[in-house]
N, C-alpha and C positions, 0 to 999 in steps of 0.2 A: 653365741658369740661368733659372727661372723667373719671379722675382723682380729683373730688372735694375733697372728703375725705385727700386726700394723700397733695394736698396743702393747705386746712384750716390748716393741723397739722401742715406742714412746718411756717406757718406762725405765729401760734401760738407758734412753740417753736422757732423760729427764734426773736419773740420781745419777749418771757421770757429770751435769751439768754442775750440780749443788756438792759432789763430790771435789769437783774441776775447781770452783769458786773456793770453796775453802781453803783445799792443799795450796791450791796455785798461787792464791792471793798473798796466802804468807811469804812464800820463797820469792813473791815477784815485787812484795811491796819490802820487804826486807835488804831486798838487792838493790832497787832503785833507789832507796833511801841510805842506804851506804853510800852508792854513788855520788848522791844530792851533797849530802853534810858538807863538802867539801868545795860547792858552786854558788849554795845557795844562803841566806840566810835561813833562821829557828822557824819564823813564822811563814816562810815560804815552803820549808819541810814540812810542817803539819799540816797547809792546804793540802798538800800533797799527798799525805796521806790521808785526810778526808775524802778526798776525791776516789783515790784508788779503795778505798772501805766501801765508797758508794757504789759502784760499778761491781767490787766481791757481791752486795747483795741485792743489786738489779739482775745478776745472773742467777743468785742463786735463788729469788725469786721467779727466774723465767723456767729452773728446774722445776720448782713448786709447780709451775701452770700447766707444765707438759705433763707433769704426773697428775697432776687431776682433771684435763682433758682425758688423756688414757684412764680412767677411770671411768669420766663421766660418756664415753666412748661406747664402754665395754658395759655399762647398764643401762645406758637406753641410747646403742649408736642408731636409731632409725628418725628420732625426731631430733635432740639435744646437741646429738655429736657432731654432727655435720654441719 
């Protein structure tokens, strides 16, 4: 393994992403939707929160890819990884 450096990081920011996505999403989609109640109508708050669910797991899918890049990296970085 050539490349240890370069996949400890991937790995490492690849679970703060999926970490990021979770924690974050509650405190952020909790916060905005308090604010909303008060602006918006019922069914405009819960597009709203669809949307912000969708985005929690477009990122925490993009952790997913980074951690199996770094993976797929660190067992065959000479053809696959690159």
């Amino acid at each position: 393994m050539e490349h240890k450096k370069d996949i400890l990081l991937c790995l490492v920011g690849g679970s703060l992403m999926i970490i990021g996505s979770l924690k974050g999403s509650l405190g952020f989609i909790g916060k905005l939707l308090s604010l909303a109640t008060n602006y918006v109508s019922p069914e405009i708050e819960l597009k709203i929160q669809w949307l912000l669910m969708i985005f929690g797991y477009i990122a925490a899918g993009g952790g997913i890819s980074v951690i199996v890049e770094a993976i797929i990296t660190a067992k065959c970085s000479d053809r696959i990884g690159k």
